[in-house]
N, C-alpha and C positions, 0 to 999 in steps of 0.2 A: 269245218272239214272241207278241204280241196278238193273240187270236182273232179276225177282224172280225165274226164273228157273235155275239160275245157282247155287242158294243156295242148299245145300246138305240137306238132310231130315235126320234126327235121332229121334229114341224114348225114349228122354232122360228123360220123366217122366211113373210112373207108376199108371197108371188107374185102381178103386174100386169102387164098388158103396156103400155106407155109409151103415153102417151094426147100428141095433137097439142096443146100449150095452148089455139091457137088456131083449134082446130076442132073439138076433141073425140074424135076420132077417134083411131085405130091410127095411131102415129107411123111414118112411110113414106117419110121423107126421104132413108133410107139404102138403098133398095130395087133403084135404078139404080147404084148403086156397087161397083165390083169391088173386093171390100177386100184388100188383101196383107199388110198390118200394122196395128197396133192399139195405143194404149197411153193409159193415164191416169196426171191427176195435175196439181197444180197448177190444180182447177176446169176441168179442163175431160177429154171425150173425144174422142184423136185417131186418125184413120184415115187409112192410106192405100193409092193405091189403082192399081191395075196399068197407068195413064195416068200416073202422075207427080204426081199431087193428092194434097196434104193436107189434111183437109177436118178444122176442130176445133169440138167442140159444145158452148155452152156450159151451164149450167143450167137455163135458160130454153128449151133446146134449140134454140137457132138456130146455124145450122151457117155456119164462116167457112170457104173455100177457095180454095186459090191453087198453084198449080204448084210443083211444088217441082222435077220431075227432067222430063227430055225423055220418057223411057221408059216408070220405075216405081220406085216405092218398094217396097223388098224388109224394110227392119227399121230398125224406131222404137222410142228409150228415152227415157223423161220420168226429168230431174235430181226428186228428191225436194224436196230443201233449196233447190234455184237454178230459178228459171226458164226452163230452157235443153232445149230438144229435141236431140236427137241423132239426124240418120236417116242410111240408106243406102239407095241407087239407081242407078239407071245413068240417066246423060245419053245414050250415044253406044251404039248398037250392041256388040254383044258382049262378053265378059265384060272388065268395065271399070266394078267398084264405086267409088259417090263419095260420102265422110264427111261432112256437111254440119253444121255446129253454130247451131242457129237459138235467139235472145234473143226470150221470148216478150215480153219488156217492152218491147221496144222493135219497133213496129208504125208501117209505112207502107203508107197504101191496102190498110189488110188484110191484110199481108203481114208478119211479121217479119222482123228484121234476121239473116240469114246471116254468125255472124262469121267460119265457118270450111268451108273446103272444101279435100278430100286426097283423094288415091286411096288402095284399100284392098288393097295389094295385098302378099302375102308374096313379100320374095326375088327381088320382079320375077318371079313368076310367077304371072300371073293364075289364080284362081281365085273361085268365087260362094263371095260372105259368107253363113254359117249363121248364126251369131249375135255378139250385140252386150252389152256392159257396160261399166259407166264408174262410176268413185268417188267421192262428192261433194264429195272435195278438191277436186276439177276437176283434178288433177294427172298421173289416171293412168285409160286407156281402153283396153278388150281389144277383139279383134275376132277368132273363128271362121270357119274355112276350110273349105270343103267336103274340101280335099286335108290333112286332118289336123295344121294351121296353125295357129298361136297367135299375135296378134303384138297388142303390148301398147307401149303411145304412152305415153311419159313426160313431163311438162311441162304446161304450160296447153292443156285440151283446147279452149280454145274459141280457141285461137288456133294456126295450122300452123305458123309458123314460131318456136314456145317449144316444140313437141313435137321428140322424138325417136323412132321404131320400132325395134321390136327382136321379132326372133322367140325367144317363149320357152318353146315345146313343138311337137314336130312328130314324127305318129307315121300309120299308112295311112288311118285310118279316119275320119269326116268328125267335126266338133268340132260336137256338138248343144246345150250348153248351156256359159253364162262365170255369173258368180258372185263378187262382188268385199266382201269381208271385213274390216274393222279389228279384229286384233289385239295389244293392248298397244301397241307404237312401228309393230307388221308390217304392212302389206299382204298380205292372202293371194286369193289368187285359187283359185277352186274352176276346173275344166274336166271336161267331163263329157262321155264320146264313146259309140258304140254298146258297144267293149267295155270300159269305164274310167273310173275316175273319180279323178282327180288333183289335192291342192292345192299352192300353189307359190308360196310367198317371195318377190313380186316387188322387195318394195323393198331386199334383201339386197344385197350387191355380188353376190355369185354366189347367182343363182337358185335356192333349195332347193327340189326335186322332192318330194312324197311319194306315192306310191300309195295311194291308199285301198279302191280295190276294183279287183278281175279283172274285174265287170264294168260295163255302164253303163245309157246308157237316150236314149228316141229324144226327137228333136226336138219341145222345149215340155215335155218332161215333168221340168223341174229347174226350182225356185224354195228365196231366201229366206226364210225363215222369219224374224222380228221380234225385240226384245228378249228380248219373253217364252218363247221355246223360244231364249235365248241363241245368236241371227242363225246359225242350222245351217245346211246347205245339205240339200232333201230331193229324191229322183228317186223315178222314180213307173217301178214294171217290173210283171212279167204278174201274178207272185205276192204283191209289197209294196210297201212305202212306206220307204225307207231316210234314217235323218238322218245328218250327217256334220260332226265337226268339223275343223279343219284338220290333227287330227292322228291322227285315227282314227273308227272308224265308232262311230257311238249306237246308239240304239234303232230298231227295226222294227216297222212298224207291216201285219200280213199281210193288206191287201186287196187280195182276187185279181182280175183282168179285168184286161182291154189297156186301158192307160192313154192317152191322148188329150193335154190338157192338166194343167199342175197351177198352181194359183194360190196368193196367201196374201191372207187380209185379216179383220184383227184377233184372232190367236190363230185364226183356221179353216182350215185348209187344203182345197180348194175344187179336188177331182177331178172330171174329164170324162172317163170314159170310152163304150166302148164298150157298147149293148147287141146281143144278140142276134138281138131281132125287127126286121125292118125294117117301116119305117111307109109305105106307098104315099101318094106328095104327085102334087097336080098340079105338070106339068110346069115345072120354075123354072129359069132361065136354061141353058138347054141344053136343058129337057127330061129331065135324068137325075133318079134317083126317092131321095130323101132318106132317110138311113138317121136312128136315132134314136140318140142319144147320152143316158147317164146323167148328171145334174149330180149331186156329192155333199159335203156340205158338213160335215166331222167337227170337233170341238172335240178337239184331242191332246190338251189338260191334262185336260180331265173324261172322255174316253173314251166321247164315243157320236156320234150320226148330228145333227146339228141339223136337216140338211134334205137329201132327195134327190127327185128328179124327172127325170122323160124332157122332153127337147128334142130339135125336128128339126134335125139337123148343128152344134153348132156351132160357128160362127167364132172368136168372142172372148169373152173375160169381161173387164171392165172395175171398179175397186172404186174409186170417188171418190162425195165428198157422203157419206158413210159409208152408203154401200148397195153392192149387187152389182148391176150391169147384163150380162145376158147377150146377145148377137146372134148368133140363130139362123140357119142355113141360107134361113131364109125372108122370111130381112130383118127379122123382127120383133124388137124390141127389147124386151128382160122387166125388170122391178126389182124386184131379193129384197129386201128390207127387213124386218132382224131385229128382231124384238121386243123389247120394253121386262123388264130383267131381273125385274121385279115379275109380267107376263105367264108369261113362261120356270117362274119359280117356282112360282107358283098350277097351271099345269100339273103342276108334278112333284107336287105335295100331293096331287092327283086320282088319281094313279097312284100315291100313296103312297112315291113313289120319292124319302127324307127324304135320303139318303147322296149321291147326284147333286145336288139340290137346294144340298146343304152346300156341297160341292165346285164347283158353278155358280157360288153365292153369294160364295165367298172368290176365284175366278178375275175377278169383275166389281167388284171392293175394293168389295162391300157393305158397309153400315156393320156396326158393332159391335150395335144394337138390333136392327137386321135378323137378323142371324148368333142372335143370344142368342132370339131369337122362332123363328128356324129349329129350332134345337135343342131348344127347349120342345115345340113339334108334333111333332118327331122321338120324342121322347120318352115323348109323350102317348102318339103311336101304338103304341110300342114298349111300354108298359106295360100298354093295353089288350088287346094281343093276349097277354099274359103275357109277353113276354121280358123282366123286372124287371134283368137283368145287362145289359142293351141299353139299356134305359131311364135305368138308372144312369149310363152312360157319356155318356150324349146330357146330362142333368143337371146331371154335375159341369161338364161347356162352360160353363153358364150361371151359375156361381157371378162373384158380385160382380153381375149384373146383376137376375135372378132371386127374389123373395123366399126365402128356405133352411126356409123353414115351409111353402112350398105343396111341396115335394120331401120334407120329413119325415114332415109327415102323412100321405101315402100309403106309408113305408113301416113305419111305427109297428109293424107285425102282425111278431109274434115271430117269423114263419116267413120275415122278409127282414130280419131283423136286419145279414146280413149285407153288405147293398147298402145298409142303412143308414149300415153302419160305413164303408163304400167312401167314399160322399158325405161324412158327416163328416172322414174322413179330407182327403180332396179340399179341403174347406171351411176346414181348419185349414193346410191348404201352400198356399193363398191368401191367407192373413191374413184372410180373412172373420169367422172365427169370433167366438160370443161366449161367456161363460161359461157360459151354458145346454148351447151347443153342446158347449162340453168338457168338461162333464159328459153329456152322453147319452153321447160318445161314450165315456167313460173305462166307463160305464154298461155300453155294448155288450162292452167287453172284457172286464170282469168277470162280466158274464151268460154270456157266450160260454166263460167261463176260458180267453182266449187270452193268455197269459201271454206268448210269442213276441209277439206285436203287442202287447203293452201295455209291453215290453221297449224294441222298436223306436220306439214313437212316444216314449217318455222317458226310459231312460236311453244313448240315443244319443249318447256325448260331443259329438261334433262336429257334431251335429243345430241344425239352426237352429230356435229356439224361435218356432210361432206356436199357443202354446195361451195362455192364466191358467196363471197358477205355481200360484197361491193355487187356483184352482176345482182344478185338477189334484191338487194335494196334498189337500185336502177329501175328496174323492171316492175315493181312492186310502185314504185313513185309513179312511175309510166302510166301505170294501171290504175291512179288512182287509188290505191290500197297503202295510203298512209299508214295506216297502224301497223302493218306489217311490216314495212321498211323502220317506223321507230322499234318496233320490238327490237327490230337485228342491230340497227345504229346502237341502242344501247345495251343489250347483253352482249357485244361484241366488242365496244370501246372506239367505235365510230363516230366519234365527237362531231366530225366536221360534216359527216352525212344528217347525225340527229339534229343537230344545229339550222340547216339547209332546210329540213322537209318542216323543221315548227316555223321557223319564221317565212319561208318564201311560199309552204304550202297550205297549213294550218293556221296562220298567220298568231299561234300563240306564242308573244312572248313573255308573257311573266314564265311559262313553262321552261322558254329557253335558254331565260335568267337564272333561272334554281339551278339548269341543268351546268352553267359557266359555273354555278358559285361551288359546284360541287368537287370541280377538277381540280385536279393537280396545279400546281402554280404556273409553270411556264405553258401551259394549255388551255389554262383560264387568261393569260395573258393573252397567247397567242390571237385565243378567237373573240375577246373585249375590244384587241384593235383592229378583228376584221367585220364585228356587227356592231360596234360599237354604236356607230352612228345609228342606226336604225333605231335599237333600246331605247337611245337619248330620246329618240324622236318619239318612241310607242309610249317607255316606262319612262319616264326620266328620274324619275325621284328613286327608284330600285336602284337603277343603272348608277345612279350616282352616289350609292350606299356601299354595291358593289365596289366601285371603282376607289372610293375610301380605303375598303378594308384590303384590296389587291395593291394599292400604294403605299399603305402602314407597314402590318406583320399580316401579311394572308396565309388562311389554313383553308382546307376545305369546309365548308358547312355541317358536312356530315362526320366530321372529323373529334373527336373529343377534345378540350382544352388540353385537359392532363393525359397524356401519354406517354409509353413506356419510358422515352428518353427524359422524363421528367422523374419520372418513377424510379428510375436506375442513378438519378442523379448525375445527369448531364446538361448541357447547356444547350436548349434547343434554336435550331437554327433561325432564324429570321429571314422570312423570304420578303420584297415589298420590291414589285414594280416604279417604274422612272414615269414620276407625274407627268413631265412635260411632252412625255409621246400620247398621251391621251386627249390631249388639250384639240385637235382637230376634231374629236368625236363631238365635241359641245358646239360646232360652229351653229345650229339653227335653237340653240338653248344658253343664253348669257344668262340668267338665276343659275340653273344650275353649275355652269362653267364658277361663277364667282362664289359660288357654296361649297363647290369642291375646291379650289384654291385656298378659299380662306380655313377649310380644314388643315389642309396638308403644309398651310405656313404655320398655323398654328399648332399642330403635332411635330413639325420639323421645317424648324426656325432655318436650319441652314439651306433649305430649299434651293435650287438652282436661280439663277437672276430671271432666266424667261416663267417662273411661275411669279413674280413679284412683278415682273413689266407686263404680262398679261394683264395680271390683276388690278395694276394699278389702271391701262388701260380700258377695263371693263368701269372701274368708277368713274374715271372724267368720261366715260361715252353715257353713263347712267347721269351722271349731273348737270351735261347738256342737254340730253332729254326731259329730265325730271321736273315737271311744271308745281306738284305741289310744294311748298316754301318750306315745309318742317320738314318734309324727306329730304330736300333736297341740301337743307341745311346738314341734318346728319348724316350725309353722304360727302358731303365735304369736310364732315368733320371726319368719320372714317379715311378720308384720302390723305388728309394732313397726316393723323397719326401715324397711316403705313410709311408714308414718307419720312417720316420723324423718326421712326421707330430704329434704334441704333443696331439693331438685326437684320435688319431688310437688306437684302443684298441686290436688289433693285441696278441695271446698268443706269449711271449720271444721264449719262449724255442721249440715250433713250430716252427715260424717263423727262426731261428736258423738252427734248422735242414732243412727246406726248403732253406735258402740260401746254407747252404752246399750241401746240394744233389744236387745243381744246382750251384754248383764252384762259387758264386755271390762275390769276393772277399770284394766289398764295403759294401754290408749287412754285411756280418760275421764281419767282422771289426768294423762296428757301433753297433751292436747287443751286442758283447763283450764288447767295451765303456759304453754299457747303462746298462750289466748287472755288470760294475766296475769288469769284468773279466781279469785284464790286464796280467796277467801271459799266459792266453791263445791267449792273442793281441803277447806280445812276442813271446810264441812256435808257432803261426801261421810264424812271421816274420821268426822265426829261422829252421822252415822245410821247407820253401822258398830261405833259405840263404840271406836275403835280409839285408846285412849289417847294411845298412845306415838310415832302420826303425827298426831294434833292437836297435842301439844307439838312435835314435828319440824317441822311445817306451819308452827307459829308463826315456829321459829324461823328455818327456810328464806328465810320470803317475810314476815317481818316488819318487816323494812327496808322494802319497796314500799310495805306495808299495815300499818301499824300497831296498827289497829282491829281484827287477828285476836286480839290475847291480850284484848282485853276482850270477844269473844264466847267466846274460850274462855274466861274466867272465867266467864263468866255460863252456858254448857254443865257445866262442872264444880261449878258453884253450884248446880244444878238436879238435878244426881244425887244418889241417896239413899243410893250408894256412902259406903264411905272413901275418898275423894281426896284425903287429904291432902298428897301429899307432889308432885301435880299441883298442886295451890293454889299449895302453897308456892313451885314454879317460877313460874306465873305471873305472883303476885304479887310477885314477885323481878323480873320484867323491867316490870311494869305501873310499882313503883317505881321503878327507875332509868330508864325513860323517859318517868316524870311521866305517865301515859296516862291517867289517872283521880283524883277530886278522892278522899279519903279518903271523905267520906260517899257517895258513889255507891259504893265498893267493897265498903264495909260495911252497904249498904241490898239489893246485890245479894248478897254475901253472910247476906243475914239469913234469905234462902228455902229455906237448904240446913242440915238437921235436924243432921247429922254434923259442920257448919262450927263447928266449938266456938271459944272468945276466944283460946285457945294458937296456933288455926293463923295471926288476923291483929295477937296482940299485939305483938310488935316489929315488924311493918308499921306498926301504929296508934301506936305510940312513934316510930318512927323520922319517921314523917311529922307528927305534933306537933311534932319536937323541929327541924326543919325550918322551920314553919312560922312557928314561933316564934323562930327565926334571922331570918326572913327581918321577921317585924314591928319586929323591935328594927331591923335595918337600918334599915329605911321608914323610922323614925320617925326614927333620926337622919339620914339621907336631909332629912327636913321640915324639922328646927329647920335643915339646915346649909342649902336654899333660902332657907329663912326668913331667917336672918341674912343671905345673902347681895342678898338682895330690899333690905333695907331698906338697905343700903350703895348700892346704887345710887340708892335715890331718893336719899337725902341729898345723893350726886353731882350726881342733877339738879337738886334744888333748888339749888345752891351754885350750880351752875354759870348757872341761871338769875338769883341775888340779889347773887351775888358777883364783883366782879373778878379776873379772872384775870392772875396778872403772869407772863409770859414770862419764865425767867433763865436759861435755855439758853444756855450760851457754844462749844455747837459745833454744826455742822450734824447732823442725824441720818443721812446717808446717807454724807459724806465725812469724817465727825470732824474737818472745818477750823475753828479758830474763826469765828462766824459775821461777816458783812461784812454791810452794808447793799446793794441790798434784801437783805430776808429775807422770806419764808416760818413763820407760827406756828399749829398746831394746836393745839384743847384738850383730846385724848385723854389724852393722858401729863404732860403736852403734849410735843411734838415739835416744832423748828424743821428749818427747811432755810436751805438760798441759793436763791433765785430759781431760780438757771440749773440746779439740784442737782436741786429741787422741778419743774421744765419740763423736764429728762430723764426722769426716774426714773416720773412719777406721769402715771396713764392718763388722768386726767381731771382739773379745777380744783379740786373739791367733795372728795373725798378725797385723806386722807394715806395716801402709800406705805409705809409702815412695816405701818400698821392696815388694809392694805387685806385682806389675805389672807384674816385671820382675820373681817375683816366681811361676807365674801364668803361661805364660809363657814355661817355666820348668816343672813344674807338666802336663801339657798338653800334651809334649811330650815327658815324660814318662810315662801316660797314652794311647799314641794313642802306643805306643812300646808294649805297653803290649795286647792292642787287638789285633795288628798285628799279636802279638806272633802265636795265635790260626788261621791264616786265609793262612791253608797249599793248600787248594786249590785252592787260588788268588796267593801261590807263586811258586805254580808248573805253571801255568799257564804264570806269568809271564816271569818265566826262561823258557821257551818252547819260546817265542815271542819273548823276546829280544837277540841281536845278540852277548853279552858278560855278558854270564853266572854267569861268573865269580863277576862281579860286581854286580848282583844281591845278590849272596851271602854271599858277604861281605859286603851290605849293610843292611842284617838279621842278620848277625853276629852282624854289629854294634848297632841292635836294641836291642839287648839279646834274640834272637829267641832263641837260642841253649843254652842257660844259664838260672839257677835259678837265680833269681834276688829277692827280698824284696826290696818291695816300701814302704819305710819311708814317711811318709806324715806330720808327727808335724812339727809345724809351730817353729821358736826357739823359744826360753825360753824369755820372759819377765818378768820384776821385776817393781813390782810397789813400791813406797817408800812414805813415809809419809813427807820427809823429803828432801830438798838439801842434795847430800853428803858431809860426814868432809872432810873426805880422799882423795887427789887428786893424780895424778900423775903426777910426776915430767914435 
């Protein structure tokens, strides 16, 4: 129960007494009027008055009146939402109340239109109406009976014959307040007697009763309360102020004195009671002496007094035009008129009073600047007087409005570190924060070593993140507080931060290996080639298992083999990193380097050529080293194979110079063979002096290269050894495959001291005796051209000086004796038949017999005469071949060097019509 004396008192309204407009004066119009009832609403206030007048005032304050009852008006309710008055009075003598429902819109001669008039009577048993309510449905109107009577009219109240009555409470004691509620779909009706207070269902089929209190309260002293205190119903007794919902009692509010009136208007609730002292008046209509009545005007939501004062008796309080009008005992008519919430406020800042101010401010929906400027003064104040934990509080309200640097810098001083920490905290479950901020504040906790709060603000799993991941981990490293920077690195996906604090800070990294093998591929790539080297050097044997399975098919580890896209029946994709960029991470680890190569050639043979010349260079660097004799033998034997291996895509000419720089004699060897190097296979054997593989050499690869036994001659011609029985090889295959003219052999042999006549005397017989074979040929070769030369001229000339007589008695092609026509060539000669010779022969000009063999002929002296022109196919050849000589004598024989005229006519045929006369003998 609320203290009333702790409530703080202010005079938030400002008190006038109504001035006449039109005279200036104390408005006195209502001075003569015996008022009986009272009510506003809808612009205007109405009275009326114990003759049966309702006299209503407008703003202007000119007053309209007109008779409403024969008698008196006893209780009047203004509809809120409708224009519609509602009174009761007596027309007629004695108790005989009548409901009258007056349409203020509609006005004749000053009078509104009455659309309803009833008697008010319960049960047919007359009794005086106490009080009156009605529900802006217009559906449904209650009416209080002095005899403990309820009766409640269902239907259009503004019309009697759409109502129905119905009595729905009746209990001894007289009904001093009605009370009309919308509940969800319900009607409730409050009823409020001297001992009770009951609300009651009326729109239910069966009217549900509830008791709310044992006791109640007198006549005027129960009103509505508005939206904002959720439409309670409050009564007003000796000791409090009770609220009520329709299904139980609220809050109490303990302000003690005999309660008079209770009103409501706008969140106020606006008591009239009783004072003590009475105030002597001159004498006012009777003559009797006016006692003084309290007016008080409490704000429920903010809990204090806005306004109280003494008035003599009185009558009414009226709240329209958004003012309070009071009419006193004395006829005078007062206007509270409440200040302007900016006035209200500046008040409370004078009195310091920042908590009331707040609470005024948020009841009157100030804006959000205003609120944020409240709290800043609140603030100030509260820091000035030293409460820095008050201060704080008022503070953090103004985040997002507020600059967060005028709140910081006052608390910079290490000795309020800790209302530091508060705001920043504050600052960051706003989203306000910037990275400065999250670092002072990460600051404050490791200054502080509050490890608990440094716990709570980050690794909160289900914490909603409003700091910098990045400033937070920074600060957190800074600090020393590894764990805390890995929690954020990895619940956040900060690979390259979690990566950083295990290996440079923690120095673990098998941790940091799990944590590569777990990513994604292009991220597990990425940061393999940026700590690579380190791993090699910490884990190497992980590193290098890793590094396998990111150059094959990489998955994450944590990953399942079989996966949806396997599941759905698709073809999953294959990720695998490029060996050869990794190859610099193994520089202080060669086991591992060649354990991961000889994987990845052996998973994928097509390997790039730098993972097969690396490798290949890790063996010959292991088999110069290598001192024990079985290792190092099967180190040589793995080199050969990789070299041998017809997959190895190994660069030649690399590889080449890698075995020489490393003396490997069996590579350089094979390397040569495969580059068909064999002159260089020779001059290897022969700067070796290795006799017995220069003659090998020869004989191997002297079919390709011919040219190797005349430098090995010329190699063993040069040694001052005995070679004889090398020569004698040599010179054994030099001669059977003609490779050198005798004087060159014996010009080369002339330079070697030891070459005595025995080793090339049957060389030098054998090839004179040759030689001289072959001149006796030549020359009868010559005579037998010769003679054959001069036959044919003879031929020509005959055949040019001489007649030729045809005596061919058969055809040449059918053996038929010949018929006329015929066909006669001067070859052979040769005859045909016409039709024999026009089968057989491809053209007119030659004989088919002679054609083959002239064709032939013609061919090549044709191809002699292209040849003629093709000087750079015979440089070329005389360069290659080893007897010059014979090349050019067989150009001579073509006519390279001769004009020639190529005769092409075919000879002369004669056709005849006729067997010859003329024969020859």
């Amino acid at each position: 129960m609320a203290a009333f004396l702790q409530w703080r008192r202010f005079n938030f309204f400002d008190k006038e007494v109504v001035k006449d407009p039109e005279t200036s004066q104390t408005y006195d119009k209502l001075k003569d009027i015996n008022i009986s009832a009272s009510v506003s609403g809808r612009g205007q206030l109405i009275f009326g008055d114990h003759d049966g007048y309702l006299h209503m005032l407008n703003r202007e304050l000119q007053i309209n009146s007109f008779k409403a009852y024969e008698i008196r008006v006893s209780h009047l309710f203004q509809m809120k939402q409708h224009n519609l008055l509602i009174s009761i009075g007596e027309d007629e003598q004695g108790v005989n109340p009548l409901i009258k429902v007056w349409n203020l819109e509609k006005m004749e001669k000053g009078i509104p239109n009455c659309t309803r008039i009833s008697r008010a009577i319960p049960a047919n048993k007359p009794t005086p109406v106490t009080c009156l309510a009605a529900h802006e449905c217009l559906n449904w109107m209650a009416v209080g009976f002095e005899n403990g009577s309820v009766i409640v009219l269902k239907g259009d109240i503004t019309k009697d014959r759409h109502s129905k009555a119905k009595v729905v409470y009746e209990n001894s004691k007289p009904i001093t307040g009605l009370a009309m509620k919308t509940s969800g779909k319900n009607i409730i009706l409050f009823v409020t007697t001297g001992g009770s207070v009951i609300s009651i269902n009326i729109s239910a089929k069966q009217e549900q009763k509830t008791t709310l209190e044992d006791f109640g309260c007198c006549s005027s002293c129960s009103v509505m309360t508005d939206h904002t205190q959720d439409n309670q119903l409050v009564i007003g007794r000796q000791d409090a102020v009770y609220f009520y919902q329709p299904d139980g009692r609220g809050p109490c509010l303990a302000f003690e004195g005999e309660k008079l009136q209770l009103h409501w208007f706008r969140g106020y609730l606006i008591v009239v009671g009783k004072e003590n002292k009475g105030l002597p008046r001159a004498p006012i209509l009777g003559g009797q002496t006016l006692e003084m009545n309290i007016v008080s005007v409490y704000d429920i939501q903010n809990k204090f007094i806005a306004y109280t004062a003494p008035y003599a008796d009185v009558i009414s309080i009226l709240c329209e035009w958004g003012s309070v009008y009071i009419l006193s005992g004395d006829r005078k008519l007062y206007h509270l008129q409440e200040k302007d919430t900016q006035t209200k406020l500046e008040m409370l800042f004078k009195k310091n009073n920042y908590t009331l101010a707040i609470s005024l401010a948020k009841s009157q929906q100030y804006d959000q600047d205003g609120l944020i400027d409240i709290f800043k003064q609140y603030g100030d104040h509260l820091y000035g007087k030293g409460d820095h934990d008050g201060a704080i509080d008022q503070y953090i309200k103004t985040i997002g409005k507020l600059e967060a640097s005028y709140v910081i810098r006052k608390f910079l001083d290490a000795q309020r570190i800790h209302n530091l920490t508060k705001y920043l905290q504050a600052l960051h479950k706003a989203q306000q924060a910037t990275e400065e901020h999250t670092t002072l504040l990460l600051n404050c906790y490791t200054k502080l070593k509050d490890v608990n709060k440094l716990d709570e603000f980050i690794m909160t799993k289900d914490r909603e993140v409003d700091f910098d991941v990045e400033t937070a981990m920074k600060v957190c490293r800074q600090a020393g507080y590894h764990k805390h920077a890995l929690f954020l690195a990895e619940k956040h996906q900060k690979h390259e931060w979690y990566l950083r604090i295990q290996l440079e800070d923690n120095k673990d990294y098998q941790k940091a290996l799990e944590y590569i093998g777990k990513l994604e591929f292009d991220e597990a790539e990425e940061n393999l080639k940026k700590y690579g080297k380190m791993l090699i050097s910490e884990v190497p044997q992980q590193t290098t298992e890793l590094l396998k399975r990111l150059c094959t098919d990489y998955r994450p580890i944590d990953r399942p083999l079989i996966d949806q896209v396997n599941l759905d029946g698709g073809i999953p994709r294959i990720q695998k990193a490029s060996a050869e960029e990794f190859i610099h991470i193994f520089v202080s680890n060669s086991p591992r380097l060649t354990e991961f190569l000889e994987h990845m050639i052996k998973v994928q043979p097509n390997s790039p050529s730098l993972l097969y010349n690396t490798l290949l260079e890790l063996y010959l660097h292991d088999i110069v080293h290598e001192k024990d004799i079985s290792a190092k033998t099967d180190k040589v034997r793995k080199t050969e194979d990789l070299l041998k291996n017809p997959e190895a895509k190994y660069d030649l000419d690399q590889a080449l110079v890698l075995c020489q720089m490393n003396n490997f004699k069996a590579g350089i060897l094979y390397l040569y063979e495969k580059a068909h190097l064999y002159q260089q296979i020779l001059r290897y054997h022969m700067e070796h002096d290795d006799y017995v593989h220069v003659i090998d050499t020869c004989k191997k690869f002297g079919a390709q290269d011919s040219n190797l036994w005349v430098q090995a001659l010329s190699y063993f011609a040069r040694k001052e050894e005995n070679c004889k029985p090398q020569l004698m090889d040599v010179l054994a295959h030099i001669d059977k495959k003609n490779l050198l003219p005798p004087l060159l052999v014996i010009q080369t042999l002339a330079h070697n001291s030891t070459a005595t006549l025995s080793v090339v005397k049957d060389y030098i017989i054998r090839r004179l005796q040759l030689e001289n074979d072959q001149i006796t040929e030549d020359e009868r070769l010559i005579k037998q051209y010769r003679e054959d030369t001069e036959k044919k001229r003879a031929q020509i000339e005959e055949l040019k000086t001489t007649a030729k007589i045809f005596q061919a008695a058969k055809c040449s092609i059918c053996n038929h004796p010949l018929e006329l026509p015929s066909v006669h060539f001067l070859c052979e000669p040769h005859s045909f038949h016409q039709h024999c010779f026009e089968s057989y022969a491809e053209n007119d000009s030659e004989c088919p017999v002679c054609a083959a063999e002239n064709r032939k002929i013609m061919d090549i002296i044709r191809a002699q005469e292209q040849s003629k022109d093709l000087h750079e196919f015979f440089h070329n050849q005389l360069e290659r071949s080893q007897d010059g000589f014979s090349v050019v004598a067989d150009y001579f024989g073509r006519g390279v060097f001769n004009k020639v005229t190529l005769i092409t006519d075919s000879p002369t045929r004669q056709r005849t019509g006729s067997r010859p006369s003329s024969r020859l003998p």
